[in-house]
C-alpha positions in Angstrom: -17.9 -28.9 -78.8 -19.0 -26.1 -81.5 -21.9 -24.5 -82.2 -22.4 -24.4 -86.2 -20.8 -21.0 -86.7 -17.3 -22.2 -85.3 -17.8 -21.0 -81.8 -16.9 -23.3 -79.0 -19.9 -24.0 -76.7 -17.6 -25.1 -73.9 -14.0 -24.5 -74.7 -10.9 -26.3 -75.0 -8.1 -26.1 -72.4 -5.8 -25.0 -75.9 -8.9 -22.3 -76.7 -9.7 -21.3 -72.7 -5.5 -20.7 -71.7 -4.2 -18.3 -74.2 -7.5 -16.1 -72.8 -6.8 -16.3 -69.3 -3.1 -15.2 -69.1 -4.1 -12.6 -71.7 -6.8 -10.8 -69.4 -4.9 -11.4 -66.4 -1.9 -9.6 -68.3 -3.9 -6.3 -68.9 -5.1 -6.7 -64.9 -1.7 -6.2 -64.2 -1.1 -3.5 -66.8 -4.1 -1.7 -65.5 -2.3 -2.3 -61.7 0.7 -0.6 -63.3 -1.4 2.4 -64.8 -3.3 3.1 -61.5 0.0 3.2 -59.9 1.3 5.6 -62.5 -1.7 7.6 -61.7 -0.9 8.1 -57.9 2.4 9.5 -59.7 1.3 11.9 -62.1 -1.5 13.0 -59.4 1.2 13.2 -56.5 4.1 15.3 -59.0 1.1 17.4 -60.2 1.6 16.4 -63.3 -1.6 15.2 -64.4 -2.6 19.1 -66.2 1.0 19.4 -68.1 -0.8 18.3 -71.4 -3.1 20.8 -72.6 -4.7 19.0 -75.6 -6.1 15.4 -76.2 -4.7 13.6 -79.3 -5.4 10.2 -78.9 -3.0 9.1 -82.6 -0.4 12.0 -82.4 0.2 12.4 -78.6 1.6 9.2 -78.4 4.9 11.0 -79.8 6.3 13.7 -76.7 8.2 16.8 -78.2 11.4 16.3 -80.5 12.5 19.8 -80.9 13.1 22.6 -78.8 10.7 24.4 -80.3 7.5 22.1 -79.8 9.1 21.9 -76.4 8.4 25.7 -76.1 5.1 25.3 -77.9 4.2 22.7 -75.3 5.5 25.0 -72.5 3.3 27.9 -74.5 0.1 26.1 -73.6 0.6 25.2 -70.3 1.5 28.7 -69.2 -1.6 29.6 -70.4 -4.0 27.6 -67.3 -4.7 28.1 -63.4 -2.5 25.9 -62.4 0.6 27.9 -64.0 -0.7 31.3 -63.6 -1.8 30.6 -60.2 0.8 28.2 -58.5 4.3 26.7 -60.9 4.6 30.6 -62.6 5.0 32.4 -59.4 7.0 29.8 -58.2 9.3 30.5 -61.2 8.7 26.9 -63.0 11.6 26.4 -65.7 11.3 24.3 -68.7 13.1 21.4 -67.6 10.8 21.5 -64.0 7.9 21.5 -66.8 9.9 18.2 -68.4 9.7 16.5 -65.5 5.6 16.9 -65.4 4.7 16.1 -68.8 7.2 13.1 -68.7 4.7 11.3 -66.0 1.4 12.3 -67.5 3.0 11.4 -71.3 4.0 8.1 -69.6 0.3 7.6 -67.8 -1.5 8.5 -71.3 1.0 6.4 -73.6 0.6 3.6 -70.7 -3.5 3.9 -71.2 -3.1 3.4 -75.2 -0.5 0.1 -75.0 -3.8 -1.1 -72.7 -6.0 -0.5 -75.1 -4.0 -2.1 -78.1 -2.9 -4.9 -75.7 -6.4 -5.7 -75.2 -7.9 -4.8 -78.7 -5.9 -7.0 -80.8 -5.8 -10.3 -78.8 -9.2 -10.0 -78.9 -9.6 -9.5 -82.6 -7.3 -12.5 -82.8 -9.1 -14.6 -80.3 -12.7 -13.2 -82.8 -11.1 -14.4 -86.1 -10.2 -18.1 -84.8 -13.6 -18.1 -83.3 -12.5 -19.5 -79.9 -14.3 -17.3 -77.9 -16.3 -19.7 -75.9 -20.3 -18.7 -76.2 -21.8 -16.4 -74.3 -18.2 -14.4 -73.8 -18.4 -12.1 -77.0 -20.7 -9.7 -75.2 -18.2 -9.1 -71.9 -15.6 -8.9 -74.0 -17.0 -6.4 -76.2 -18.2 -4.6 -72.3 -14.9 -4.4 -70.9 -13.4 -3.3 -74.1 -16.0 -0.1 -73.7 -14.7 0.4 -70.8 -11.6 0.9 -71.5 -12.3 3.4 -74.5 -14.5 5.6 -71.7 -12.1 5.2 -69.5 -10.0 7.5 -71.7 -12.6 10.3 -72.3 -12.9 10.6 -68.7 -9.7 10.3 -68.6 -9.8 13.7 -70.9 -13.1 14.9 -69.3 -10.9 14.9 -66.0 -8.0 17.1 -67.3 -10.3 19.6 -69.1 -12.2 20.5 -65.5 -8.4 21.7 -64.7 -8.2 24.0 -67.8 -10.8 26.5 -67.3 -10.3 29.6 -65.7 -13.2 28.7 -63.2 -10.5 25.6 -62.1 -8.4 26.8 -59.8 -5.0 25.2 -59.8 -6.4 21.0 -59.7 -8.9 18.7 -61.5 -12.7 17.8 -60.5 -12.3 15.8 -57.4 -15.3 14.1 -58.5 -14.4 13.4 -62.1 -10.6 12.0 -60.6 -13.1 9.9 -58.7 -15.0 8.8 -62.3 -11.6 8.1 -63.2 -9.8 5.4 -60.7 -13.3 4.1 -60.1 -14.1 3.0 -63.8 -10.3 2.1 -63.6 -11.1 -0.5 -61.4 -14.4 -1.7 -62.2 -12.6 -2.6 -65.4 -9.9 -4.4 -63.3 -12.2 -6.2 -61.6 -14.0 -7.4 -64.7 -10.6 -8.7 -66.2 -10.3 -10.4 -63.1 -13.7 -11.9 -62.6 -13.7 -12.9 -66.6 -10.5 -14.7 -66.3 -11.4 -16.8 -63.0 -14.5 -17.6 -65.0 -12.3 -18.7 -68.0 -10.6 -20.9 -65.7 -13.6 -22.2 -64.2 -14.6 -23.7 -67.6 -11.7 -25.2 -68.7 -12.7 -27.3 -65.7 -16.2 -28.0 -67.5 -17.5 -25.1 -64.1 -20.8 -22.6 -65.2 -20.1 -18.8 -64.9 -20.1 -17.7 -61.8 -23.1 -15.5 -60.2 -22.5 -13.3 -57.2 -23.6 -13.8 -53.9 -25.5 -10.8 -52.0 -22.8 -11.3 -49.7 -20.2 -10.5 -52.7 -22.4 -7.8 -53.6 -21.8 -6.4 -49.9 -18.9 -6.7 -50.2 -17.5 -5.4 -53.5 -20.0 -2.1 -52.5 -18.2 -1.6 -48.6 -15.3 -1.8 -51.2 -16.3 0.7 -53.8 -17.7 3.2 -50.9 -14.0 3.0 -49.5 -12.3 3.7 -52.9 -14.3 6.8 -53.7 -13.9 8.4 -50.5 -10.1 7.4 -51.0 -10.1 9.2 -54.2 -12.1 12.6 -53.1 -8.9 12.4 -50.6 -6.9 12.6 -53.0 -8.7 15.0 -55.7 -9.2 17.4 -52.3 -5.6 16.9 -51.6 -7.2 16.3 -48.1 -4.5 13.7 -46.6 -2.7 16.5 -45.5 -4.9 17.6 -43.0 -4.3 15.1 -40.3 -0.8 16.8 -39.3 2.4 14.4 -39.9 5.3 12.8 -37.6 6.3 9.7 -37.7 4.3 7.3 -34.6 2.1 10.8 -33.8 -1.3 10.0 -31.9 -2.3 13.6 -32.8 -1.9 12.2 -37.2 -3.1 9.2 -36.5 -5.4 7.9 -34.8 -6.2 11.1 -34.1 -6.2 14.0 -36.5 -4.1 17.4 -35.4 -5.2 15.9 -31.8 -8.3 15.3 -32.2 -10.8 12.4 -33.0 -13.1 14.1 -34.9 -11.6 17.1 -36.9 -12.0 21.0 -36.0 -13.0 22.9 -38.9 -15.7 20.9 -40.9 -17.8 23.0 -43.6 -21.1 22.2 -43.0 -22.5 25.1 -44.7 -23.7 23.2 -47.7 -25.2 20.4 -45.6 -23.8 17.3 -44.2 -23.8 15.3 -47.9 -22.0 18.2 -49.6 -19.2 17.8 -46.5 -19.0 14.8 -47.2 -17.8 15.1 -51.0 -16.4 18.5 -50.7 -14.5 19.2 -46.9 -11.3 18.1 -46.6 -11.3 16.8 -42.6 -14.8 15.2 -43.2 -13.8 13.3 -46.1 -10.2 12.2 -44.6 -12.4 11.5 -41.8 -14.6 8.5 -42.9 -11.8 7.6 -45.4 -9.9 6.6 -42.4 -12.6 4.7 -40.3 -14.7 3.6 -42.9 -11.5 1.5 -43.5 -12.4 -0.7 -40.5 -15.6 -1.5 -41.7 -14.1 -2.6 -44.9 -11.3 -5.0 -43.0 -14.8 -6.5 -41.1 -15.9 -7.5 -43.8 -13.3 -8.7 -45.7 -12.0 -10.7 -42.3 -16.1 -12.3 -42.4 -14.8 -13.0 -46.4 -11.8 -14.4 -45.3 -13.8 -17.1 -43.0 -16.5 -18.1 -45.8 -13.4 -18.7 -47.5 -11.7 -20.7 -45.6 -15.2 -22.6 -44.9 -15.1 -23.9 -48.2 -11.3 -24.6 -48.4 -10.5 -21.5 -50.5 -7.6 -20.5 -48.2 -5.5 -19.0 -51.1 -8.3 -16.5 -51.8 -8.5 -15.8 -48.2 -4.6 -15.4 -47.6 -4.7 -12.7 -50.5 -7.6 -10.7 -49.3 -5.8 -10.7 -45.5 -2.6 -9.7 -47.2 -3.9 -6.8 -49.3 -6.1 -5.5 -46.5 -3.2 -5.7 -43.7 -0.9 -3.8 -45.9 -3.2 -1.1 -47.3 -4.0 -0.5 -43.5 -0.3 0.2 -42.8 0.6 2.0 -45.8 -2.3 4.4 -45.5 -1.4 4.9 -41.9 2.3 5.3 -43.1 1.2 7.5 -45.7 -0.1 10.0 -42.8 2.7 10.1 -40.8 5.2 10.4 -43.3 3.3 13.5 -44.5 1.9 11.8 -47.7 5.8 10.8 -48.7 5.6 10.2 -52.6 6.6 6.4 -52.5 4.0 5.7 -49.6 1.1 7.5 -51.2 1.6 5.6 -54.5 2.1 2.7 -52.7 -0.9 3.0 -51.0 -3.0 3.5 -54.5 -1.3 0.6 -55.9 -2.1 -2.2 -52.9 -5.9 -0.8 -53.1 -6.0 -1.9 -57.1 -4.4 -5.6 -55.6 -7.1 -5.3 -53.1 -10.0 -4.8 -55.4 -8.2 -8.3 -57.3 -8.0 -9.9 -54.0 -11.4 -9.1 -53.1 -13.2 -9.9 -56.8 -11.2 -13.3 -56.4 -13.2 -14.0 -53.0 -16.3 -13.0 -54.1 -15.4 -15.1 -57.4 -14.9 -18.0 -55.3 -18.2 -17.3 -52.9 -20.2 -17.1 -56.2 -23.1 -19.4 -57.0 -22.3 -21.9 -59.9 -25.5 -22.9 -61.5 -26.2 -25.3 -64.1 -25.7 -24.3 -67.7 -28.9 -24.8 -70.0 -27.4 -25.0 -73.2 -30.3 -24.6 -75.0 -30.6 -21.3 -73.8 -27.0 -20.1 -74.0 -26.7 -16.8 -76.1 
């Protein structure tokens, strides 16, 4: 069924497919760039491009010279004149940096072009079903600011005011609006499925709302960890009570600023931060396990299994990561399951959601 401009009011199973597997191929490409992300931040690689050329960056150095030209700029910010310079950085250690940030910023544009066009394609046959144009056009806006804070992240590294890192908060702005977006692709395509089976959009439950903010709360901590560089703080050893549970044999952490007041600690001192990253992760697994039963409840066991599976893992890797001294592998392992987790989770709250009656008459 069409409304008179050519736009299908329901969808067709041939219209609604091609739409899901394409938004739930640029989930898993954002996946793959989040993961790429724990990379570049974990090799310190994320400030070895001084300059933001969204057409012509796409092309690394050719010549030996723009090599040197490349090296030129980089030499010229904290983070070389502070920590790689005295360290006696060469060009090729320098390669190796700009190679993982290079392949993090060309990774962001195949994204964008890998969501742009499908949807102009999907525009010009007019099968977007109605009342989809506008999330489309949402997500696609996020995608395009996920990039300038992408670059609004880099440039708080490449002042002389920055030390030798970014803005923990702005890294924060950066993997969160990351995965809002991945959760939207996700929610969007479940919906898409949903119709092909004649279903309404979904609308969240409170309890999804819960949910997704425990979530969200857990992710931003998780990322002033890493922005503050604060997982090493615990100690390491592999199966030591005094790295975890405890942190350098304690409970609560020695050392705490609270100069600036207790919210200020909690965004800015390393132990407090690490501190509720790590318990506020039971409070998270509480809620998703309550999830996990509603699920089941209402015979959505796959949902359930996938949310169980993501949680259990991301306990163990975090707790890995600690021990293991935040090992390379584990940390970015440990980024990547907690983008599968925000999936998991949007699926259960997806299929908690409240289905109610389309009024055509009223559709956008």
């Amino acid at each position: 069924m069409r409304v008179p401009d050519g736009r299908p009011l329901i969808g067709t199973s041939d219209d609604i497919a091609p739409m899901v597997r394409w938004l739930l191929f640029v989930a898993a490409l954002v996946v793959l760039i989040v993961a790429v992300g724990g990379i570049t931040r974990l090799t310190e690689s994320g400030l070895s491009i001084t300059q933001w050329k969204p057409i012509t960056g796409a092309i690394p150095p050719l010549s030996e010279a723009q090599w040197q030209a490349e090296f030129a700029g980089y030499k010229k910010i904290p983070q070389y004149l502070d920590v790689n310079g005295p360290a006696g950085m060469t060009l090729a250690q320098y390669k190796f940096i700009y190679f993982w940030e290079w392949t993090h910023r060309l990774l962001a544009r195949l994204i964008g072009i890998a969501f742009a066009l499908p949807l102009a394609w999907f525009w010009y046959k007019r099968t977007i079903p109605l009342g989809y144009k506008g999330r489309f056009l949402a997500l696609l806006a996020l995608g395009g600011l996920q990039g300038a804070i992408g670059w609004w992240m880099v440039s708080s590294g490449l002042t002389p005011e920055a030390a030798d890192r970014v803005s923990h908060y702005r890294l924060a702005a950066h993997l969160l609006v990351a995965l809002t977006t991945l959760g939207g692709l996700v929610w969007t395509a479940l919906d898409l499925k949903g119709l092909r089976r004649g279903e309404p959009a979904a609308r969240i439950t409170g309890f999804g709302i819960m949910a997704v903010a425990v979530l969200v709360f857990q992710l931003y901590m998780g990322a002033t960890v890493a922005g503050l560089r604060a997982g090493y703080v615990a100690g390491a050893g592999w199966f030591s009570m005094d790295a975890w549970p405890l942190m350098q044999g304690r409970f609560f952490p020695e050392g705490i600023d609270w100069s600036g007041g207790a919210f200020h600690a909690l965004s800015n001192d390393p132990y407090l931060t690490h501190f509720v990253h790590r318990w506020w992760a039971w409070v998270v697994v509480a809620v998703l396990i309550a999830m996990g039963r509603r699920l089941r409840a209402k015979r959505q066991r796959l949902a359930s299994v996938a949310i169980h599976s993501a949680f259990g893992t991301q306990v163990i890797l975090g707790i890995c990561t600690i021990w293991s001294g935040v090992t390379l592998w584990l940390a970015v392992a440990h980024q990547l399951c907690g983008a599968l987790l925000v999936a998991a989770t949007v699926w259960g709250a997806h299929a908690l959601a409240r289905r109610d009656p389309v009024n055509i008459l009223s559709a956008p």
